[in-house]
DRENLUMRO-381040 format. One record per residue (C-alpha): x, y, z. Coordinates in nm, 4 decimals. Layout:
N
(rec (X, Y, Z)),
...
***
This chain:
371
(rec (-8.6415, -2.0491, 9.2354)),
(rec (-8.4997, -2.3349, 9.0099)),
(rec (-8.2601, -2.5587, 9.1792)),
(rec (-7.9789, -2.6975, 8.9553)),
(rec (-7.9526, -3.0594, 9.0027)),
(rec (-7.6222, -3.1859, 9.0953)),
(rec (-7.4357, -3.4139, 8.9407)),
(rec (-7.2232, -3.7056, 9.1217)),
(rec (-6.9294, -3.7934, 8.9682)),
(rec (-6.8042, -4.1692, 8.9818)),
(rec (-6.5110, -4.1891, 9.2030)),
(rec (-6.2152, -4.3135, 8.9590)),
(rec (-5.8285, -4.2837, 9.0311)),
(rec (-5.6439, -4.0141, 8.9297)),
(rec (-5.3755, -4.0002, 8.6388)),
(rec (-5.2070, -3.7133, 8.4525)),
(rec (-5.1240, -3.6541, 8.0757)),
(rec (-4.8345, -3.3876, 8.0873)),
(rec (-4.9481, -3.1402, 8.3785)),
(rec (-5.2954, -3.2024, 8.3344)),
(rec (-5.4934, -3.4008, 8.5710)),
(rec (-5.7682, -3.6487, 8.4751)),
(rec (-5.9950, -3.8155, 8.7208)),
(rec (-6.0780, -3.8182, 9.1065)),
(rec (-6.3048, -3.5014, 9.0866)),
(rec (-6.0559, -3.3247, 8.8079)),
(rec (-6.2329, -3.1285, 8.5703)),
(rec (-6.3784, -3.2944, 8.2598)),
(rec (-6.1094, -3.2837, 8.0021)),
(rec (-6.1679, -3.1845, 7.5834)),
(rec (-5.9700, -3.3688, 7.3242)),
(rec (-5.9477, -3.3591, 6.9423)),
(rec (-5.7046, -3.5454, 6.7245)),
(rec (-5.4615, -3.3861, 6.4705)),
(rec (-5.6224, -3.5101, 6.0849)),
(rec (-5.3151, -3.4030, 5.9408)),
(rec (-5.0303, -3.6525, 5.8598)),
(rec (-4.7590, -3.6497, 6.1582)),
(rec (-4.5088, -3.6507, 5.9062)),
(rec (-4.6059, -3.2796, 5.7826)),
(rec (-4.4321, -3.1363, 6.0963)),
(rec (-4.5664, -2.7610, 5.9820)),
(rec (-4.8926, -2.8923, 5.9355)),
(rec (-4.9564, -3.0688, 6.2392)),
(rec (-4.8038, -2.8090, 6.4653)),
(rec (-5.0153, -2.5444, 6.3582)),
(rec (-5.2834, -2.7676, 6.3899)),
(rec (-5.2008, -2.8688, 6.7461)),
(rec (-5.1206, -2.4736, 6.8359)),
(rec (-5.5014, -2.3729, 6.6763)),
(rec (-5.7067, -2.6366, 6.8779)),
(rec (-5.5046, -2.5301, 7.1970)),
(rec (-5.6248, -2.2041, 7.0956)),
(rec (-5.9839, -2.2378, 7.1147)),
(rec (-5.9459, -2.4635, 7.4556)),
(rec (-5.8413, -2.8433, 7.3568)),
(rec (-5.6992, -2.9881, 7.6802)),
(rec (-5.4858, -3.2687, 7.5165)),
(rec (-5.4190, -3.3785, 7.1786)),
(rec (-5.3977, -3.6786, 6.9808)),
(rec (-5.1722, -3.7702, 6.6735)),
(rec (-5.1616, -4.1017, 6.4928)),
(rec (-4.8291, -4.2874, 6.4775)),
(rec (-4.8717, -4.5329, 6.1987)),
(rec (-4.4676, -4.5985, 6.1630)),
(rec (-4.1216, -4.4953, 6.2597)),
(rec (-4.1116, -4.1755, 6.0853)),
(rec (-4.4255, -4.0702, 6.2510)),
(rec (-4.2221, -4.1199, 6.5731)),
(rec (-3.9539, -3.9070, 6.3907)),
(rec (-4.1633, -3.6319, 6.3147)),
(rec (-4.2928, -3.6022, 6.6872)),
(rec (-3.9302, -3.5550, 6.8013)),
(rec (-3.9383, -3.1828, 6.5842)),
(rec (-4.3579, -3.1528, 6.7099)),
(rec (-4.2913, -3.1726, 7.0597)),
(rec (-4.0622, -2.8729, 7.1156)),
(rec (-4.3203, -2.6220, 6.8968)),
(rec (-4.6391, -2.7014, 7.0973)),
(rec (-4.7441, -2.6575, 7.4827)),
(rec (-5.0747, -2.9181, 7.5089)),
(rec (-5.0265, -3.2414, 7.6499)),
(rec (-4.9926, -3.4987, 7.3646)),
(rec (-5.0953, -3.8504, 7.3297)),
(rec (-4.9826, -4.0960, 7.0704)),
(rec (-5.2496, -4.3612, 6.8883)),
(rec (-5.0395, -4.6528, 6.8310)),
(rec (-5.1539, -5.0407, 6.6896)),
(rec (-4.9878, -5.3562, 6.6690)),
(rec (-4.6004, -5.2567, 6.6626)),
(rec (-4.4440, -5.1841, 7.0163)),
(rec (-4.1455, -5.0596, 6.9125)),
(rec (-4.3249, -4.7240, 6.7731)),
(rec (-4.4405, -4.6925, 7.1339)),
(rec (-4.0858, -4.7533, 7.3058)),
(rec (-3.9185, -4.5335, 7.0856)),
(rec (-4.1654, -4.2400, 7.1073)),
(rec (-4.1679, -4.2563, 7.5162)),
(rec (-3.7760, -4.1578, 7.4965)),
(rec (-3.8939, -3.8266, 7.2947)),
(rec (-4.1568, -3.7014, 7.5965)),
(rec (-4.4856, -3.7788, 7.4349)),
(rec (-4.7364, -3.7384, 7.7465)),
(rec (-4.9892, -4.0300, 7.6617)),
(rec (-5.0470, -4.3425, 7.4779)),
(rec (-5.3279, -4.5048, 7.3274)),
(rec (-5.2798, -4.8619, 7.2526)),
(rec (-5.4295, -5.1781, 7.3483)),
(rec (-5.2352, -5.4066, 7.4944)),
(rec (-5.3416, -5.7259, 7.3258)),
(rec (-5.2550, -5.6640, 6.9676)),
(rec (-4.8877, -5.5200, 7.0441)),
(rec (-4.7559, -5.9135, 7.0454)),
(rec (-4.6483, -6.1737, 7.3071)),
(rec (-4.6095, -6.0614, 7.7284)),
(rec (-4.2397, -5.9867, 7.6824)),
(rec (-4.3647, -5.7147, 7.4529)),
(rec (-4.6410, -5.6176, 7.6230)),
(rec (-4.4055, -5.5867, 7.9258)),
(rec (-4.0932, -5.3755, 7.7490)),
(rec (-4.3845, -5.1478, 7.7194)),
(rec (-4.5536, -5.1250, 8.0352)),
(rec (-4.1683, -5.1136, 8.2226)),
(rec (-4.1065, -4.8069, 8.0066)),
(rec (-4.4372, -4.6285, 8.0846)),
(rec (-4.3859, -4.6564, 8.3910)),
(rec (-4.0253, -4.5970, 8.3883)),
(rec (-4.0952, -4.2360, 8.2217)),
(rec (-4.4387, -4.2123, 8.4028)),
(rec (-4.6837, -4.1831, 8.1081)),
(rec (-4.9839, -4.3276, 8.1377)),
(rec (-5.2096, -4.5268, 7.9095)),
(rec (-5.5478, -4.5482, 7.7283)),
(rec (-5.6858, -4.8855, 7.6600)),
(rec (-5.9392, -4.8322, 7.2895)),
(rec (-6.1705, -5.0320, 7.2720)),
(rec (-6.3455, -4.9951, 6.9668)),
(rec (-6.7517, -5.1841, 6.8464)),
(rec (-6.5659, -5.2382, 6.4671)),
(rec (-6.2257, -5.3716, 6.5911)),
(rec (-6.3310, -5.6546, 6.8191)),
(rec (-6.1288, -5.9579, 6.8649)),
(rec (-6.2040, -6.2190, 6.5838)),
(rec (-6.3218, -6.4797, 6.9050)),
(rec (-6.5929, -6.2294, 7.0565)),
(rec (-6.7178, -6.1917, 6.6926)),
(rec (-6.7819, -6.5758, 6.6670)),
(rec (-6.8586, -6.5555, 7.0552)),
(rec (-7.0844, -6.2758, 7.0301)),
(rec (-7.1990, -6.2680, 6.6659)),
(rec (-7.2146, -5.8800, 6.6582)),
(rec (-7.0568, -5.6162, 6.8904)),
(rec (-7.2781, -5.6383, 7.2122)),
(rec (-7.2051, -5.4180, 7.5145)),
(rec (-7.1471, -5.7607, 7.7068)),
(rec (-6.8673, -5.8497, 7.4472)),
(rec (-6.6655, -5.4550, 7.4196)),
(rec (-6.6892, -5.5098, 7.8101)),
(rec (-6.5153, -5.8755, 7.8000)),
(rec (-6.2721, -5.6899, 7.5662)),
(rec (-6.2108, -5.4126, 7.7821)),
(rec (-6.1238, -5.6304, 8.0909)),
(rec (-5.8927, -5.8451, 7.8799)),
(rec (-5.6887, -5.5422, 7.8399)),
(rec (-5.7375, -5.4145, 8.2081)),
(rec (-5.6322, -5.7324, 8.3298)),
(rec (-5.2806, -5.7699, 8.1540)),
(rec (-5.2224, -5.4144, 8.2959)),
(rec (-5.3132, -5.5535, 8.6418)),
(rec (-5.1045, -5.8378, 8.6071)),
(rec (-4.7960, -5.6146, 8.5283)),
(rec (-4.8918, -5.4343, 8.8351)),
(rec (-4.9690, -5.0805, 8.6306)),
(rec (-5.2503, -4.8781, 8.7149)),
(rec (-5.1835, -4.5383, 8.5346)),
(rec (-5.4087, -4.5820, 8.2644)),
(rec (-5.7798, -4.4895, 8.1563)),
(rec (-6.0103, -4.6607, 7.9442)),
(rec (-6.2448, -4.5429, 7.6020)),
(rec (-6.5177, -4.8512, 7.5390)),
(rec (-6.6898, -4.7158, 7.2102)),
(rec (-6.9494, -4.7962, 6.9628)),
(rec (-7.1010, -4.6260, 6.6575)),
(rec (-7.4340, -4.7149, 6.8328)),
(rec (-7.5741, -4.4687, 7.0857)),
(rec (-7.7296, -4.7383, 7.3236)),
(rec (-7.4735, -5.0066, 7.2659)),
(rec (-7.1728, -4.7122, 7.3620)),
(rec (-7.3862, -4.6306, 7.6985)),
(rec (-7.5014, -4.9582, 7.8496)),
(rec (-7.1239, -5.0715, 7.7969)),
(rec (-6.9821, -4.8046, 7.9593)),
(rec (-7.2477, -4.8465, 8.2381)),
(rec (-7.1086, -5.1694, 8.2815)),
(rec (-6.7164, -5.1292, 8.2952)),
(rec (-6.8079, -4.8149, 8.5821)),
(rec (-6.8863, -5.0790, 8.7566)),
(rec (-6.6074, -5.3188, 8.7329)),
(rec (-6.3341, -5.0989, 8.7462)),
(rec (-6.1699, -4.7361, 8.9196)),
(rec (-5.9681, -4.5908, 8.6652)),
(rec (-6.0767, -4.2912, 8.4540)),
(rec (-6.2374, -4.3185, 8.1664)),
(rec (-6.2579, -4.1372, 7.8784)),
(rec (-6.6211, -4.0806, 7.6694)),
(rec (-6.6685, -4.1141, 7.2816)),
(rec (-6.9369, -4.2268, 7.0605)),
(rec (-6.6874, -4.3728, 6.7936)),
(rec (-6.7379, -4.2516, 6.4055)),
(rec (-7.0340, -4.0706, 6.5028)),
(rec (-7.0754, -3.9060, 6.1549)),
(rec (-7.0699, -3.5775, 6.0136)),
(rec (-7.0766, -3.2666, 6.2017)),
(rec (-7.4680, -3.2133, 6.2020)),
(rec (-7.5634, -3.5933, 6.3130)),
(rec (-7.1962, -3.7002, 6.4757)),
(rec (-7.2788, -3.3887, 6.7364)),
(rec (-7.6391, -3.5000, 6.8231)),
(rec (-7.5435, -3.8399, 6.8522)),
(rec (-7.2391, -3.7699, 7.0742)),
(rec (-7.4807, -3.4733, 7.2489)),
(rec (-7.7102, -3.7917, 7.3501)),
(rec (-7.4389, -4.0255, 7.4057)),
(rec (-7.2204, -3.8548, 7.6374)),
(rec (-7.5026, -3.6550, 7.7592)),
(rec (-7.6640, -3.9802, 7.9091)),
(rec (-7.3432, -4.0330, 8.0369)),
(rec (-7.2110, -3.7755, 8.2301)),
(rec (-7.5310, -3.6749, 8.3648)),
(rec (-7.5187, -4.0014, 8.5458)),
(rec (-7.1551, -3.9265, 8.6616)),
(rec (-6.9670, -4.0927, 8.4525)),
(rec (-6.6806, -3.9867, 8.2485)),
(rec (-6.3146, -3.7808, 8.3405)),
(rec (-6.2106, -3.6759, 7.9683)),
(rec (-6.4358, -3.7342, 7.6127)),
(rec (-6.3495, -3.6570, 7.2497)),
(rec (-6.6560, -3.5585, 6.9857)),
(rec (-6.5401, -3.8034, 6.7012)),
(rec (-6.6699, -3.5906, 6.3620)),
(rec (-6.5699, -3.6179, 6.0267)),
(rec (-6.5080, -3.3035, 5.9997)),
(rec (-6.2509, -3.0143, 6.1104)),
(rec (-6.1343, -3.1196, 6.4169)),
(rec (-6.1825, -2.7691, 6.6019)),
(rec (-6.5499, -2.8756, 6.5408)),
(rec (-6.4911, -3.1470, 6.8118)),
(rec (-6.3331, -2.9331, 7.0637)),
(rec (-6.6177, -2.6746, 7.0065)),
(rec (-6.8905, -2.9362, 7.0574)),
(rec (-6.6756, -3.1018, 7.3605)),
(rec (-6.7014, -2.7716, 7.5295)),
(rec (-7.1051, -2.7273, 7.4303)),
(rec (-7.2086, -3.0295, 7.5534)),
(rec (-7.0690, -2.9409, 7.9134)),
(rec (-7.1616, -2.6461, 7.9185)),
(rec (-7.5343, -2.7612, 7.8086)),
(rec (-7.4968, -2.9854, 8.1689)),
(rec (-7.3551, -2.7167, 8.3443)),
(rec (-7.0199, -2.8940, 8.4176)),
(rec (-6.8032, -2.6811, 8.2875)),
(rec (-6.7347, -2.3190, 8.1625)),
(rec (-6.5557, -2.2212, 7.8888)),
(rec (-6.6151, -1.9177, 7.6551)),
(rec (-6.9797, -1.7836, 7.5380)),
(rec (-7.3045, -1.9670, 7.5444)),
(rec (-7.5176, -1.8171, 7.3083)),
(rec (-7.8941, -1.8599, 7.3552)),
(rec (-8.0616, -1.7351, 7.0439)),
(rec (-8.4107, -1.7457, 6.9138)),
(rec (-8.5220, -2.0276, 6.6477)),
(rec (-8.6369, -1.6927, 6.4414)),
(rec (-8.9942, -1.6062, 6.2704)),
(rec (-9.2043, -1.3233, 6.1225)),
(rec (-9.1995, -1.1136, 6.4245)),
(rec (-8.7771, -1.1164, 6.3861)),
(rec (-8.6875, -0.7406, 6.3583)),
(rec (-8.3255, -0.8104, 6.2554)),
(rec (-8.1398, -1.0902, 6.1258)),
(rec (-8.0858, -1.3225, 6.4446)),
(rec (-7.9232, -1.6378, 6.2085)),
(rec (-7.6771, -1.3984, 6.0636)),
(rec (-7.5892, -1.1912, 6.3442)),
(rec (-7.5318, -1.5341, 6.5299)),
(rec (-7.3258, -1.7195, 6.2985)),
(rec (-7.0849, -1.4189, 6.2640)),
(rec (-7.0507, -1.4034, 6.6155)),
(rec (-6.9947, -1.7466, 6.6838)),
(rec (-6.7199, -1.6774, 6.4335)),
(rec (-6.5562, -1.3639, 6.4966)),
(rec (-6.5854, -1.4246, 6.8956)),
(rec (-6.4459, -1.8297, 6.9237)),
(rec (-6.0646, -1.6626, 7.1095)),
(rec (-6.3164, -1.5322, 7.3473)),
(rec (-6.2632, -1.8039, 7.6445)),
(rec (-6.4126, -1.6255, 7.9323)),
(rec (-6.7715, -1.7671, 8.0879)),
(rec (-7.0493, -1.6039, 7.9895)),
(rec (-7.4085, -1.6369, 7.8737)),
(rec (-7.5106, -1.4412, 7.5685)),
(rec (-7.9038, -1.3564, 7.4659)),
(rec (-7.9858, -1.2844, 7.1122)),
(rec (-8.3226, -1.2648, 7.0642)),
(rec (-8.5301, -1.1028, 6.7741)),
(rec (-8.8530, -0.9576, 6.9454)),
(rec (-8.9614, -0.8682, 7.2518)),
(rec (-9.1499, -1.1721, 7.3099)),
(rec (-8.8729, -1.3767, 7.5053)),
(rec (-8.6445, -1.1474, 7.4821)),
(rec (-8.6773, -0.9306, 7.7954)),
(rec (-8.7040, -1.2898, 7.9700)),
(rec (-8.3965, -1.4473, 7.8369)),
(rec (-8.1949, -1.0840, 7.8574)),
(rec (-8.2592, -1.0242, 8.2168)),
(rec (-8.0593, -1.3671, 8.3040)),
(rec (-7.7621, -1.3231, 8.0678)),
(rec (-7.4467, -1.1846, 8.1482)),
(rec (-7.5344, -0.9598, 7.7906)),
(rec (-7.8536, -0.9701, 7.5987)),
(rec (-8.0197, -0.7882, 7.2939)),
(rec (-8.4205, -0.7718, 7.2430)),
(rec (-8.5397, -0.6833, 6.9124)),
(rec (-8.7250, -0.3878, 6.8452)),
(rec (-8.8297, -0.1532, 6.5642)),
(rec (-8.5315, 0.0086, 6.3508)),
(rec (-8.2983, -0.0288, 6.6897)),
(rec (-8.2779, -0.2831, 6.9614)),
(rec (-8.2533, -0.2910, 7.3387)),
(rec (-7.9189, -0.3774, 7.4925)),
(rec (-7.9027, -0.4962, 7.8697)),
(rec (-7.5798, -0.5623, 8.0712)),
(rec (-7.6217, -0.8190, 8.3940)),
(rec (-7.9904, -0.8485, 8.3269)),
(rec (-8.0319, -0.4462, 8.3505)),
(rec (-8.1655, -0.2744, 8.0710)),
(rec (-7.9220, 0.0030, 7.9464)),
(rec (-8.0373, 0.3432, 7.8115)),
(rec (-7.8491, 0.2680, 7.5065)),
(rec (-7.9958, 0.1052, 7.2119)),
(rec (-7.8354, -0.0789, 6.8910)),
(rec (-7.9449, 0.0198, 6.5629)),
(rec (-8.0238, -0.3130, 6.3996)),
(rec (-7.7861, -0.3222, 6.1140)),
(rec (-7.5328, -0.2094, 6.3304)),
(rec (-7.6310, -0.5090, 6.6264)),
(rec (-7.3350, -0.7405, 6.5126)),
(rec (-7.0529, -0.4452, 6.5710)),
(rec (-7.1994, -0.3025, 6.8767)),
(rec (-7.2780, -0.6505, 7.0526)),
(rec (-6.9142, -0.7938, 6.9630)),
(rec (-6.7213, -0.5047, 7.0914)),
(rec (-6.9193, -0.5523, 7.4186)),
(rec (-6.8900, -0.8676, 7.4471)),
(rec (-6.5157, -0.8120, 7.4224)),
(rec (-6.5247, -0.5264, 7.7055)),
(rec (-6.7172, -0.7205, 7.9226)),
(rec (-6.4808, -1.0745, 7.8921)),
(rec (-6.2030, -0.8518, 7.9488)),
(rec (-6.3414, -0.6642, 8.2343)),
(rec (-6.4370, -1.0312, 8.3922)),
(rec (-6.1056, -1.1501, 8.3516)),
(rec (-5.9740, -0.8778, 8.5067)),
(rec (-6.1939, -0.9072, 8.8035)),
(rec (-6.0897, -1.2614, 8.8209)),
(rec (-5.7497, -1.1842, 8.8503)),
(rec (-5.7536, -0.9387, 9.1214)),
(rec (-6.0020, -1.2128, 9.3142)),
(rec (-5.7395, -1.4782, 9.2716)),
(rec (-5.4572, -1.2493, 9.3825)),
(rec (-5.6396, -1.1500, 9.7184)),
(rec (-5.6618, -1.5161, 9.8094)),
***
């Protein structure tokens, strides 16, 4: 029987962004960043409220000036996930929007001015106990590593990196984590394998700008993939230009893929061909669609002939097999007496898919009650 490998996790510190924990063994955390403008209160909100929705952990806004900040103070109240605020260069935006209760902020210490503003900053994070993300970023290095350097290097984003770590060190703060990104697959891992080994706070995965939805997520699939099957990494965001749910969704796929953590259905469908006996692309997409408020665990089989299907059915929580005019169904790798007729396979499979994640989370909930 196939062992799983296991994978170590690097031991880091632990912080928290509102209630949730990152770091020190804490689950892998999912994060996405609002694309709307902060000033469009409605917008934003029911942005933030949709990619808590289909499992974002924390959120990210930009705060590009003081009616940004504003705008937050209506946000906050409307939304439950833990919120983090990108801020550059002016510290002000940052002490003014840790007296409204944002949970988080990303902002590198160097560009925010001289110590005594570096400082106002760090006293009130720590005075209202939100913690920090140092950015470092391959297309936003500091003018001296450039000439230094000549490109972005992984040795120069880590020099950067520690720059920033050591001001917080100096100021004696240590509630912070730290992103170290490039556009570049190889350059993004190798500098990331070096600042695990310099420092213990969490840090949090990216492949920065990775592209559009179809090349960003197989970029950031190899990327982070490298990554955290090595142990490293307590939170990540899937930067796409696209729709931000995108990111959450392929956040939540790529752990899954490495078996680190669970969340909703994990499809495993056939690449199709001639021997398909009902529309396997369709009935998947539609699925994937209809079924993404579906958070409970499970593994799905949709297969289109009876070639792999039996195998891939009979270790899925739910599977269909493909057969002439109707289709086998099995439950818990058993095959049921009850078949699908194919044009009917999308209805059929969704509503028990929908039994079965409520039945599960019913189960769970009697489990966790008898503890």
């Amino acid at each position: 029987m196939y062992n799983q490998a296991t994978i170590n996790r690097r031991k880091s510190t632990r912080i928290y962004v509102g209630q949730v924990p990152i770091g020190d063994g804490a689950p892998i955390t999912v994060q996405s960043m609002t694309n709307t403008p902060t000033i469009d209160v409605t917008a934003t909100v029911n942005q933030i409220n949709a990619l808590e929705r289909i499992g974002a952990d924390i959120v990210r806004f930009a705060v590009p000036n003081m009616e940004a900040v504003e705008a937050f103070k209506i946000i906050k109240p409307r939304v439950n996930v833990p919120l983090i605020a990108d801020i550059h260069f002016d510290y002000r935006l940052a002490l003014q929007i840790a007296k409204y209760g944002v949970d988080g902020i990303r902002i590198n210490p160097g560009n925010i001015g001289n110590e005594s503003r570096i400082r106002s900053v760090i006293d009130c994070a720590r005075d209202k106990n939100i913690p920090i993300r140092i950015g470092i970023n391959g297309g936003s290095l500091e003018r001296d590593l450039q000439v230094k350097y000549g490109k972005p290097t992984p040795e120069a984003l880590l020099e950067s990196a520690m720059r920033h770590v050591d001001i917080l060190d100096r100021l004696n703060f240590d509630q912070f984590k730290v992103s170290i990104k490039a556009s570049d697959v190889f350059m993004t891992v190798q500098s990331y394998r070096l600042l695990a080994s310099r420092i213990d706070q969490p840090l949090h995965l990216g492949i920065t700008e990775a592209g559009g939805i179809r090349s960003g997520s197989v970029k950031s699939a190899i990327g982070l993939g490298l990554l955290l099957s090595e142990g490293i990494g307590d939170t990540l965001r899937i930067s796409l230009a696209a729709d931000p749910m995108e990111e959450v969704k392929v956040g939540f796929d790529i752990l899954k893929s490495l078996h680190i953590r669970a969340r909703g259905i994990n499809f495993i469908a056939c690449p199709t061909c001639a021997r398909q006996e009902f529309d396997v692309i369709g009935t998947l997409n539609t699925l994937e669609h209809r079924l993404d408020d579906i958070i409970t665990p499970m593994d799905v089989s949709i297969i289109g002939c009876i070639v792999n299907g039996p195998g891939e059915a009979v270790v899925s929580t739910l599977g269909v097999t493909g057969g002439h005019n109707k289709s086998s169904f099995y439950e818990d790798g058993i095959r049921q007496k009850e078949r699908f007729d194919n044009e009917d396979i999308i209805k059929k499979l969704e509503a028990k898919i929908r039994a079965k994640a409520s039945m599960l989370d019913e189960a769970n909930r009697i489990s966790i009650s008898l503890l």
